[in-house]
N, C-alpha and C positions, 0 to 999 in steps of 0.2 A: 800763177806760179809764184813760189818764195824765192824771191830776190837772196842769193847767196853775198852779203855787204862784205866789201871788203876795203871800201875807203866811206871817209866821213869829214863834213867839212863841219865844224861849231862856229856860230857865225854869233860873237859874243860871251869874250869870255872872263865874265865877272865871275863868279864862287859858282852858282850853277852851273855855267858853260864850261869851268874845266872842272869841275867835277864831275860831270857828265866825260869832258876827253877824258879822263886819270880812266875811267873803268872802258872805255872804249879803247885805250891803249894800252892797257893791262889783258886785256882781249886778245890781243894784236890785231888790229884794226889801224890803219892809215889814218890819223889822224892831222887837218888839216888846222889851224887857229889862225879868226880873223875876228878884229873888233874894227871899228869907225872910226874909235879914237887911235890916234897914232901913240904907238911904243905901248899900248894896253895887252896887244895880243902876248909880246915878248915877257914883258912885266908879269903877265898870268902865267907863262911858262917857267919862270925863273920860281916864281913863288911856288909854284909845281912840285919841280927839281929840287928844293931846297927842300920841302919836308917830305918830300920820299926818300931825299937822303937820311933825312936823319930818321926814318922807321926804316929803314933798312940799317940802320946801324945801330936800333935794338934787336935785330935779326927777326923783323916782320916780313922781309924782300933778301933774296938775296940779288948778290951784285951781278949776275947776271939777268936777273929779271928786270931790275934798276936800269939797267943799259938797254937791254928793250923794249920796257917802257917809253924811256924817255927819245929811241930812235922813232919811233910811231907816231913824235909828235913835229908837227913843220909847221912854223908861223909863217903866214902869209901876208903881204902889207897892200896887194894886190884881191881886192875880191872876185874879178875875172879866172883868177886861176884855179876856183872850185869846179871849177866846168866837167871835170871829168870821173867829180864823186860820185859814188850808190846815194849818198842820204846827205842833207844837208838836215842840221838841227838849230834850229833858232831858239838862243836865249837872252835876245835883248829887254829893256825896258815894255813893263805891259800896258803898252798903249795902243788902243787900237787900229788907229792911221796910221802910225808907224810902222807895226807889222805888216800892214795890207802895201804897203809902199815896197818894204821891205822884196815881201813874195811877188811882186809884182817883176822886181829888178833881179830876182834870182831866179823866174824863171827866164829871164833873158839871158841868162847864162849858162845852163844847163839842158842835157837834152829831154825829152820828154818819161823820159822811163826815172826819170833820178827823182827820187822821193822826197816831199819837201815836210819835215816834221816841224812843227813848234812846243815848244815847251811853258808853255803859258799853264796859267794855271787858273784864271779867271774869265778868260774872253772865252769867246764863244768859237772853233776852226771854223764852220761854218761861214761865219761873218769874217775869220781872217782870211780865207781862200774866193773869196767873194767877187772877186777883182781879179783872180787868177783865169788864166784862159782854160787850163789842166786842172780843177778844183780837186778829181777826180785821184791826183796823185800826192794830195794834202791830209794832214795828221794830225792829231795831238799825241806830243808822246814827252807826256808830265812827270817829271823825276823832284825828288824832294830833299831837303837839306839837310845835312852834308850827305851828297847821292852816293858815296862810296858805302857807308853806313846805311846808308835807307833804301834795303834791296828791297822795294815796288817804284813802280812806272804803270803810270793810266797811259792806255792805248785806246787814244780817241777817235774814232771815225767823224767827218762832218759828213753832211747829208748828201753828198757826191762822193763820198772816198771808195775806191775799189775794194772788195774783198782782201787781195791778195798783198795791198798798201798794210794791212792791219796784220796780216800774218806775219808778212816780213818784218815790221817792229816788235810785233810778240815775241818773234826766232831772235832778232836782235837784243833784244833786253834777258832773256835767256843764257844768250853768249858772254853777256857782261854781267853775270853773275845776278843778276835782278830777275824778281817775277813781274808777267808783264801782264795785266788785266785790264779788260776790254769794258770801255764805261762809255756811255750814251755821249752826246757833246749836249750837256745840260748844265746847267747853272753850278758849278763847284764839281762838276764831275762826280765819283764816289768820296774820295776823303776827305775834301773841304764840306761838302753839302754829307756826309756824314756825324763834321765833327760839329756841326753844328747846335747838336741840343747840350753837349757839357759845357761850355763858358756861358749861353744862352740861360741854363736854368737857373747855373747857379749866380749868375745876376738876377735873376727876379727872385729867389730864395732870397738872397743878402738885399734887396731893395724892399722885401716885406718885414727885414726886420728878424729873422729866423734864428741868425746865427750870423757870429761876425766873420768876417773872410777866412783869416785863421781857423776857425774851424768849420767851417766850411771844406776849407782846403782839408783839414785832417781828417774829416770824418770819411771824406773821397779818397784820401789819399790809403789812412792807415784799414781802415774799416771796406772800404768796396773795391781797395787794392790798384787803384790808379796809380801810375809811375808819378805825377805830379798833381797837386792839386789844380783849380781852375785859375786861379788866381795866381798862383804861380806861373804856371804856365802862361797868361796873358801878359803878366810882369816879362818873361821870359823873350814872347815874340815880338813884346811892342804893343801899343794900343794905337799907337799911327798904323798900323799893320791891321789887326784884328778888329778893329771898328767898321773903318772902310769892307773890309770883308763882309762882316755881318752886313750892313749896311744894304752890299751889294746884293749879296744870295735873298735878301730879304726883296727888293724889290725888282731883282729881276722873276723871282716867283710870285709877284704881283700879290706880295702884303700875304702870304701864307702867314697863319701866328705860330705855324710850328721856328718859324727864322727869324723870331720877332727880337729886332736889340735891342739893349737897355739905355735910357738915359743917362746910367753914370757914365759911360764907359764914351760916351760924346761930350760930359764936362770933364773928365780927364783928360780927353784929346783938345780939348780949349785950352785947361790949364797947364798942357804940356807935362803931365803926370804919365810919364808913356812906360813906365816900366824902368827895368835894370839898366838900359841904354843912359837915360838921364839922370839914373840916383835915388829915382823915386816913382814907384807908382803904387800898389797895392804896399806893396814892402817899402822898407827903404834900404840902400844900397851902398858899398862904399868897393871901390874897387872892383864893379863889376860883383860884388858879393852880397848876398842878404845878411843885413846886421840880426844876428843872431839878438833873439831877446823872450824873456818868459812868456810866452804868449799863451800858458793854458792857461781853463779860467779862475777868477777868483770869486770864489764863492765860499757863502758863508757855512756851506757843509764842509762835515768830514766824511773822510773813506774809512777812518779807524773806529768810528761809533759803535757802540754794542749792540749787535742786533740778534742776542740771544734769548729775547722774550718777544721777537718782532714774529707777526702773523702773516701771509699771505694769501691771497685770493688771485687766481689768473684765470681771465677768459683769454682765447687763440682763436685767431680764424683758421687757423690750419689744427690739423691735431697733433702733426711732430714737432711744431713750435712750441704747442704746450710739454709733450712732452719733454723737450730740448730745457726748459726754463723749469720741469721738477725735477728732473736732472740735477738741476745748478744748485738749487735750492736743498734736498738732500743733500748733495756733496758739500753742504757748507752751515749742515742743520737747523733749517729754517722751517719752522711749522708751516703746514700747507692749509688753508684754508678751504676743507671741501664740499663747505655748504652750498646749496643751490643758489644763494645769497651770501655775500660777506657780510661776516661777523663788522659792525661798527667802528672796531680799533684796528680790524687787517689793512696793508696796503691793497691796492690793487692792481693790480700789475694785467697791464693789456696788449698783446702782441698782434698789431694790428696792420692793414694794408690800405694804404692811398686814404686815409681820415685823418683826423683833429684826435685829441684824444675828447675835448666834449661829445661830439656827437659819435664818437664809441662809446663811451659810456652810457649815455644813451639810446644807445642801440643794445647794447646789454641788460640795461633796465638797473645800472647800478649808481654809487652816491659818486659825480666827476669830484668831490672836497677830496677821495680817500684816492682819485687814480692817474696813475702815470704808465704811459706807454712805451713802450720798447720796441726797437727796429731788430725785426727779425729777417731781415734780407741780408744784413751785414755776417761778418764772420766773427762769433761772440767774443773767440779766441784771442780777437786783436783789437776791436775796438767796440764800444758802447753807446747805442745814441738813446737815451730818454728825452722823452714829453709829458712834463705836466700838462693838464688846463689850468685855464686861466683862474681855476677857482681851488685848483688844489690846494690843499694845507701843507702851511709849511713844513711841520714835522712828515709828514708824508713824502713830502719831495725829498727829504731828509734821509730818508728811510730806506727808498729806490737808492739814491745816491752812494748809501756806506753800502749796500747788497751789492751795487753794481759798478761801481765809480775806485773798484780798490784792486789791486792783486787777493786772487782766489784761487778756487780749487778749479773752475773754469778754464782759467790758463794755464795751461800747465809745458814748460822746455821739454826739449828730449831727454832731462832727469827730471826724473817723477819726482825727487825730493826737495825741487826749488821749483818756484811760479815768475812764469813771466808777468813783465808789466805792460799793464792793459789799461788802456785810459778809458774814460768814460767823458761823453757830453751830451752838457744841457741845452739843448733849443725851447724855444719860446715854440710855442702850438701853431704848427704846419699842417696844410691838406695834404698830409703823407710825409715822411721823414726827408732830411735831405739824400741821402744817400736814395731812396725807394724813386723819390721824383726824375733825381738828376739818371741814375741807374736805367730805367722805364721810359725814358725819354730817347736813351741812346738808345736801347734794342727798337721801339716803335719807328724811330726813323728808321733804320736799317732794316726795318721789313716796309715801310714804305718806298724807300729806294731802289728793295725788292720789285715790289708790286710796280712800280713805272716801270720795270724793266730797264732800269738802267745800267745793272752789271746782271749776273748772277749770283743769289746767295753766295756759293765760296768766293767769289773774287769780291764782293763784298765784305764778307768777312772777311779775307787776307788781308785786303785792302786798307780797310780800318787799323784792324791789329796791328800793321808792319805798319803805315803811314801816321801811325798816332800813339804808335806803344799802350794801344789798351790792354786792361789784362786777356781781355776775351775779345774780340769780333765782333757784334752787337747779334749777327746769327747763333751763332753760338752760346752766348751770354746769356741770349733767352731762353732756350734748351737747358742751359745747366741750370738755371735758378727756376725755370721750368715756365712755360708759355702762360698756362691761367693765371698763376700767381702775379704773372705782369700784367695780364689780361684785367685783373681786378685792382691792381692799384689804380691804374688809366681810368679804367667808367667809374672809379669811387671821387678819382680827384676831378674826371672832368663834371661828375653828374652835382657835385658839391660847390665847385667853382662857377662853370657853364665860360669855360672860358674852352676854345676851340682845338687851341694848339695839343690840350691832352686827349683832344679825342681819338680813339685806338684806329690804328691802320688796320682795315679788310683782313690785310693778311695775316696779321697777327690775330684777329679775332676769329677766323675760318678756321687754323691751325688749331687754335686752343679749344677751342670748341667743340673739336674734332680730336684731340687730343694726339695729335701727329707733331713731327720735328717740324722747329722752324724751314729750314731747308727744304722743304717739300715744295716743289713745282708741276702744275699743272700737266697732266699727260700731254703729249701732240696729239691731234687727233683730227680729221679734216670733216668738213662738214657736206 
């Protein structure tokens, strides 16, 4: 049966713990606040009260809702006195003897129907209820920062939880305005062990040399439409934070290469380079703020160069890519090169998936002096990424550069008679672009995370999306940029590198092959 909650104790209330009360008492739900430390719980409540008053006095609350809110909440100095809630929620420090100490001592207090939730976000319920004599009435029920803002909540079963333990949090997280999704008790649950391959990749991109952070960040950012770049974002969370993370999921999945961290990112947590907190870490920082500074590149091309006797040659693995690129090229009167062979003095222009552009070239049987490749995954509209090889001519990379590196008839505002500005960049020769790698890496986990059954496609995709402000879902994402096409970047980078982590997930490869939605699951069927 679903427990109809009508009281709730937080047992820890640093920023999690009453962010967690704010929407449980916004709810109207009974809420109880206890910390260890003395005058903490009061402390969190005052800091509470203080800024709801003042969003209520930009007319986000009104003053009756404000006054009910804040009757729903009772500090208690006494931890005995939870005894008589539906759900206790644990958000203390994530250590593991603690918490097991913790649930130990709360079940001495409470009767056996009272549901005991943690909000960890790392351990394992399993191993926290371990020591519980009731395991059976233990949870994960993982909310994320700032949880007023961040409607999802992982509803974790451990390996004893009831059925009707997981309903009841589900119905719970529903009432306080959150979607609640139901994820395995496995290593980072869904959105940590989700978010895994964006800061992952694009550390070994920036550790081969690809492209410097900066754009790196831009090219995810403006180009594959991430709300922040990588690098940002780990300036953002801390790299005392997101090291240890990686670290973790990395070897609690016993050295998987798909979670494999980088070496920088352990000599910045040496050097105390931890991001925005200290001033400096990717960026550097002055008040909490990134010091703005020119950071496109500088290169010795131009955008304004005349490329009105410039020739073209394009080969495409796909056929709408080619036609997308004479598209461009007409609209901005560029002779097309339509020989079976380029002419000698054409650029050549290659829009290609999960390669180099040498070994495209190549593979076309053409001269690598005359070609530079173009990332067709991106959205052309907003941003640019070319690759020479290492042996292209100058004037050639010249050449891409002013076609594609300028405002054109390519981008165009919602007035037809002005062009937006579209940046273009240069990377040094990658097995596949950054955007294609870092892009290809999110969708394959999330259909591996599929395939263990550890959510459901949609709650994975919710999950990701709301937990991490993707543009897309990683299910989804592959759907729209389309299964094979991700299918082929994977077996071209992992069959070129032989390195493991880009080998495609089952499920991704069944799907595409098949040419069905990512979302497709298995009929039931008994045997």
């Amino acid at each position: 049966m679903i427990m109809t909650v009508k009281s709730l104790a937080i047992i820890g209330t640093g920023i999690m713990g009453m962010g967690i009360a704010q929407i449980a008492a916004q709810a109207d739900i009974q809420v109880l606040l206890f910390d260890a430390k003395a005058g903490a719980a009061e402390q969190g409540r005052q800091s509470l009260q203080a800024m709801l008053e003042k969003l209520a006095a930009k007319g986000k609350f009104t003053d009756e809702q404000l006054q009910s809110t804040l009757s729903n909440l009772t500090v208690i100095e006494d931890i005995a006195k939870i005894a008589d809630v539906d759900v206790v929620i644990e958000a203390i420090i994530e250590n593991l003897d603690i918490k097991k100490q913790l649930f130990k001592q709360l079940e001495s207090l409470v009767p056996a129907e009272t549901i005991l939730a943690t909000n960890t976000s790392s351990l394992a319920v399993t191993a926290i209820a371990s020591d519980c004599e009731h395991p059976e009435r233990v949870a994960g029920f993982h909310f994320f920062n700032p949880v007023p803002l961040m409607k999802i909540v992982e509803v974790i079963p451990g390996i004893s939880t009831k059925l009707s333990v997981v309903e009841t949090l589900t119905t719970l997280a529903k009432r306080m305005g959150h979607l609640g999704v139901v994820a395995k008790d496995t290593p980072g649950f869904i959105v940590n062990h989700g978010g895994r391959a964006f800061g992952t990749e694009a550390l070994k991109i920036l550790g081969e040399g690809v492209a410097s952070f900066e754009d790196i960040d831009r090219i995810l950012r403006d180009g594959a439409g991430f709300r922040m770049g990588p690098f940002e974002l780990l300036d953002l969370t801390g790299i005392d934070v997101s090291h240890p993370v990686m670290e973790s999921i990395y070897n609690q999945y016993y050295f998987e290469p798909r979670y494999r961290p980088h070496p920088l990112t352990r000599q910045m947590l040496t050097g105390n380079k931890l991001g925005r907190k200290v001033g400096e870490g990717f960026y550097q920082y002055t008040d909490g703020q990134k010091v703005t500074s020119n950071t496109n590149q500088q290169l010795p091309y131009k955008t304004d160069s005349d490329t009105s006797n410039l020739s073209v040659w394009i080969g495409a693995d796909l056929a709408e890519d080619k036609q997308q690129l004479i598209d461009h090229l007409n609209a901005n009167d560029i002779t097309i090169d339509d020989n079976d062979q380029p002419n000698p003095d054409s650029l050549i222009l290659l829009a290609i998936y999960g390669e180099d552009t040498t070994n495209a070239a190549i593979r076309y049987q053409v001269n690598p002096k005359q070609a530079v490749a173009i990332d067709m995954l991106t959205d052309l509209s907003k941003h640019r990424t070319l690759m020479p090889s290492i042996v292209t001519e100058d004037n050639f990379v010249a050449q891409a550069y002013a076609l594609f590196g300028r405002n054109n008839k390519l981008g165009k505002s919602s007035d037809e008679d002005s062009e937006v500005a579209v940046d273009a960049t240069l990377i040094t020769e990658s097995t596949g672009f950054v955007a294609q790698r870092v892009v290809a890496m999110v969708i394959n986990l999330g259909c591996d995370i599929a395939m263990q059954g550890i959510a459901t496609p949609k709650d994975i995709d919710n999950a990701v999306k709301l937990g991490l402000g993707y543009p897309y879902g990683p299910i989804s994402w592959g759907d729209e940029l389309g299964a094979e096409r991700i299918l082929l970047i994977l077996e071209r980078i992992y069959g070129l590198t032989g390195d493991p982590r880009y080998r495609p997930s089952p499920w991704l490869q069944r799907r595409a092959k098949l040419g069905i939605s990512l979302f497709t699951q298995q009929s039931n069927f008994s045997c």
